[in-house]
TIRO-2110 file (N, C-alpha, C; in Angstrom, 1 decimal):
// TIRO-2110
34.2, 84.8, 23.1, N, 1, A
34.7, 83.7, 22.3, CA, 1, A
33.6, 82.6, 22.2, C, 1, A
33.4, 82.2, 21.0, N, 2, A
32.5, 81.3, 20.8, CA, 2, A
33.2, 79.8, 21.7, C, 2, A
32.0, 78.9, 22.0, N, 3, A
32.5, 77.9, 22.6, CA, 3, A
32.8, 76.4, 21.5, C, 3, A
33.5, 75.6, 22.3, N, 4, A
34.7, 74.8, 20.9, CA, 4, A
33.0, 73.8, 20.8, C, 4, A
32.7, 73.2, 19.5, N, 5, A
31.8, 72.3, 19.5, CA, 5, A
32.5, 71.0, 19.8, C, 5, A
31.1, 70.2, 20.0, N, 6, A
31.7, 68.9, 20.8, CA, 6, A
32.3, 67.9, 19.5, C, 6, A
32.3, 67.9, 18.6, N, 7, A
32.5, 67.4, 17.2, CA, 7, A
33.9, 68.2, 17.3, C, 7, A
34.5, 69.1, 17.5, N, 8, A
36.0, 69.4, 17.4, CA, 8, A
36.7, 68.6, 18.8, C, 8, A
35.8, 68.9, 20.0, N, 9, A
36.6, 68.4, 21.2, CA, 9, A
36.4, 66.4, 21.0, C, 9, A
35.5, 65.9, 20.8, N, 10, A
35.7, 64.6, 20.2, CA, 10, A
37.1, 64.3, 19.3, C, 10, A
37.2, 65.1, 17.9, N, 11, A
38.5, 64.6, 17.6, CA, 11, A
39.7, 65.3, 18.0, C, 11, A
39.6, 66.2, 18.8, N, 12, A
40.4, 66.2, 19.2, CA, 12, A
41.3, 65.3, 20.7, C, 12, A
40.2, 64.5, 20.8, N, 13, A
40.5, 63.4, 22.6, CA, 13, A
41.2, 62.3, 21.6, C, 13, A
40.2, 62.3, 20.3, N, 14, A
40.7, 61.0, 19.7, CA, 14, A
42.5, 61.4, 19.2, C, 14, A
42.5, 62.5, 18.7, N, 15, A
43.8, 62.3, 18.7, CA, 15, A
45.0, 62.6, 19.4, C, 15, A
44.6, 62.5, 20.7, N, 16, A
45.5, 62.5, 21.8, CA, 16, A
45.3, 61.3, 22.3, C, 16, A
44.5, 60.0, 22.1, N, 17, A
44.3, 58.8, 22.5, CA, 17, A
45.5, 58.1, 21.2, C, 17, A
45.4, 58.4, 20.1, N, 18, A
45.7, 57.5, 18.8, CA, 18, A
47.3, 58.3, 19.3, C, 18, A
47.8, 58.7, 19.4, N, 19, A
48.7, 60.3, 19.8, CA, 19, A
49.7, 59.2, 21.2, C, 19, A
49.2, 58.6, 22.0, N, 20, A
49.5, 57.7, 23.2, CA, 20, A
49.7, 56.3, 22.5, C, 20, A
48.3, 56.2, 21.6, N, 21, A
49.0, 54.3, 21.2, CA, 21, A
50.3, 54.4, 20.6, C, 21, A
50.3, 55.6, 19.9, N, 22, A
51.3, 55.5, 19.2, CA, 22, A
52.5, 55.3, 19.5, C, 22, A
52.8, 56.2, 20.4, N, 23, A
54.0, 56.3, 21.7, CA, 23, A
54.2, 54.4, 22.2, C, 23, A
53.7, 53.9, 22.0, N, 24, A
53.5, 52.7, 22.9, CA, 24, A
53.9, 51.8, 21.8, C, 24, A
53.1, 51.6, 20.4, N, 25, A
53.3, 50.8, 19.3, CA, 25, A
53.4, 51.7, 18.0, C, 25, A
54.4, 51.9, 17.5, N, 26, A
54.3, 52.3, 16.2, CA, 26, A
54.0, 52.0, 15.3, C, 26, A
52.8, 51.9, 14.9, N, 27, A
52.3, 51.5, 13.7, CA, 27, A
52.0, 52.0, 12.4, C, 27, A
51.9, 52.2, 11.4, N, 28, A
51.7, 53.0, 10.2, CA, 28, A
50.2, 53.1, 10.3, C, 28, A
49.3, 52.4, 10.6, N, 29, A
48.0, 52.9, 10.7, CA, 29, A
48.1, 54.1, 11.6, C, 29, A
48.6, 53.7, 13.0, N, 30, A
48.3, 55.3, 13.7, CA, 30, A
48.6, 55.9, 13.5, C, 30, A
50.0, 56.0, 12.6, N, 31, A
50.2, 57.5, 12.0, CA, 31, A
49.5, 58.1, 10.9, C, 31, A
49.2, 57.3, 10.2, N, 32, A
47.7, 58.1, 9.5, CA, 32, A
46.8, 57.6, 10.1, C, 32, A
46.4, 57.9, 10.7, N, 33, A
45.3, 58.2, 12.0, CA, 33, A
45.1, 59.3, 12.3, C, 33, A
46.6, 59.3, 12.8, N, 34, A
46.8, 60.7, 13.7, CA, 34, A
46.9, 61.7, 12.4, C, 34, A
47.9, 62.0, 11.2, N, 35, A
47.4, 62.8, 10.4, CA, 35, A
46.2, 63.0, 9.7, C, 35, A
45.2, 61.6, 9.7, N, 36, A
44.1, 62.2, 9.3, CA, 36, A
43.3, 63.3, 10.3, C, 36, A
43.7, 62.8, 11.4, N, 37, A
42.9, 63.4, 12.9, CA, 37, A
43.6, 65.1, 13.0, C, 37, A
44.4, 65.0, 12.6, N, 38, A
45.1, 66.4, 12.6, CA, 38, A
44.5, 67.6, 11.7, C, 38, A
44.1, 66.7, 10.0, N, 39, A
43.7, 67.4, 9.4, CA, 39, A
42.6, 68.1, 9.8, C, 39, A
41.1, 67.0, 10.5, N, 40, A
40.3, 67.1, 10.4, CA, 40, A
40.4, 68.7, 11.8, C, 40, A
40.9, 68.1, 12.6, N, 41, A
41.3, 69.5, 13.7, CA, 41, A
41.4, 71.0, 12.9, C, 41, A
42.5, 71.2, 12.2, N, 42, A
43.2, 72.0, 11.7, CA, 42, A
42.6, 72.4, 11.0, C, 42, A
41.5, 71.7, 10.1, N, 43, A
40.5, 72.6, 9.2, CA, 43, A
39.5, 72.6, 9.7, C, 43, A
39.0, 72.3, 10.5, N, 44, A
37.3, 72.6, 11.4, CA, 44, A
37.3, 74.5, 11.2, C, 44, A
35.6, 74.5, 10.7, N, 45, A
35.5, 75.6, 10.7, CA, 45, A
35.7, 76.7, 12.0, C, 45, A
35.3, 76.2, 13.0, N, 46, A
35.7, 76.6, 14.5, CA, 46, A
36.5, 77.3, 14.2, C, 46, A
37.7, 77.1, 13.8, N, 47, A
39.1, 78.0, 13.5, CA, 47, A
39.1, 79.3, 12.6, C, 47, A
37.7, 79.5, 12.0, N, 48, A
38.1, 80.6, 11.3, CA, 48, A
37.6, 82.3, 11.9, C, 48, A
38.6, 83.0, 11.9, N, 49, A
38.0, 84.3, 12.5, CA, 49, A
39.5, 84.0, 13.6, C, 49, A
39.3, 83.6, 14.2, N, 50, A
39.9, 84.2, 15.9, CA, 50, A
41.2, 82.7, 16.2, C, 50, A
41.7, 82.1, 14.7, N, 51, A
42.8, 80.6, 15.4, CA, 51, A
43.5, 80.4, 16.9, C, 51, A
44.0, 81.9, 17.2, N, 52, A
44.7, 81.5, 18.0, CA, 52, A
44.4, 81.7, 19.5, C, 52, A
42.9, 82.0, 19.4, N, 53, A
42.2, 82.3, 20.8, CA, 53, A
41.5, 80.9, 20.9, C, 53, A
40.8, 80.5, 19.6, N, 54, A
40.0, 79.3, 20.1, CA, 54, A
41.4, 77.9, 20.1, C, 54, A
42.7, 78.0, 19.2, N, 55, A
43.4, 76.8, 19.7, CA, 55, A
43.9, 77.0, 21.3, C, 55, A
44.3, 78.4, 21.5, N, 56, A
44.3, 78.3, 23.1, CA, 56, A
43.3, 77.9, 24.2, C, 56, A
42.3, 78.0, 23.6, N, 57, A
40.8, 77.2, 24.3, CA, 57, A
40.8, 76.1, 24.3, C, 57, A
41.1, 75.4, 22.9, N, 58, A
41.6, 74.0, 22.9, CA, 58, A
42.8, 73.2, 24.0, C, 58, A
43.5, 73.9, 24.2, N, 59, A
44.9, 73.4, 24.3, CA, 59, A
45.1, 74.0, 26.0, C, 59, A
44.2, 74.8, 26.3, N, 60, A
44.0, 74.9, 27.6, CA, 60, A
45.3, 76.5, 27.9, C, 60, A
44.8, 77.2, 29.4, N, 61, A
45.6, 78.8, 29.2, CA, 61, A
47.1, 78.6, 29.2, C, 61, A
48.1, 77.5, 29.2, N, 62, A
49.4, 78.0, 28.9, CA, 62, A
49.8, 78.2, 27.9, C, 62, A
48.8, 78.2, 27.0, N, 63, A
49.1, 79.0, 25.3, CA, 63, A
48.7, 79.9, 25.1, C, 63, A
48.1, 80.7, 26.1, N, 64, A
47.3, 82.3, 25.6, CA, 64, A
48.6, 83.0, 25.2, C, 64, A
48.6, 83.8, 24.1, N, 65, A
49.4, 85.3, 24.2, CA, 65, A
49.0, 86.0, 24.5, C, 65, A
49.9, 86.8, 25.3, N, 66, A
49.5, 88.1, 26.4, CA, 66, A
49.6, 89.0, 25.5, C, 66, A
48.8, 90.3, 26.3, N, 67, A
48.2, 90.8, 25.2, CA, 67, A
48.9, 92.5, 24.9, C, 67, A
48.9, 92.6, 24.1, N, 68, A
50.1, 93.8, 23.5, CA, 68, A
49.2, 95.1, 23.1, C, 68, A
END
């Protein structure tokens, strides 16, 4: 498995940081924050070929699917 670049693991902290303010103060900026931060995750090229091995890389092993 290729390893996550640090440009996906960056926004990805940021949007578990904006992900917490939010929880705290709801504001309309952080929520498009966080959906802009979402997008930018969600379409990173990283993702293409193998989604659901490298989001479980991301997201750490209690998301692996076992393997069939």
């Amino acid at each position: 498995m290729r390893p996550i670049p640090d440009d996906l693991i960056r926004v990805h902290e940021e949007w578990h940081s904006v992900y917490q303010q939010l929880a705290v103060r709801p504001h309309t900026h952080l929520r498009r924050r966080l959906l802009a931060l979402s997008t930018q995750v969600l379409s990173h090229p990283h993702w293409q070929g193998r989604p659901s091995r490298a989001w479980a890389a991301l997201h750490g092993a209690r998301h692996v699917r076992p393997a069939t």
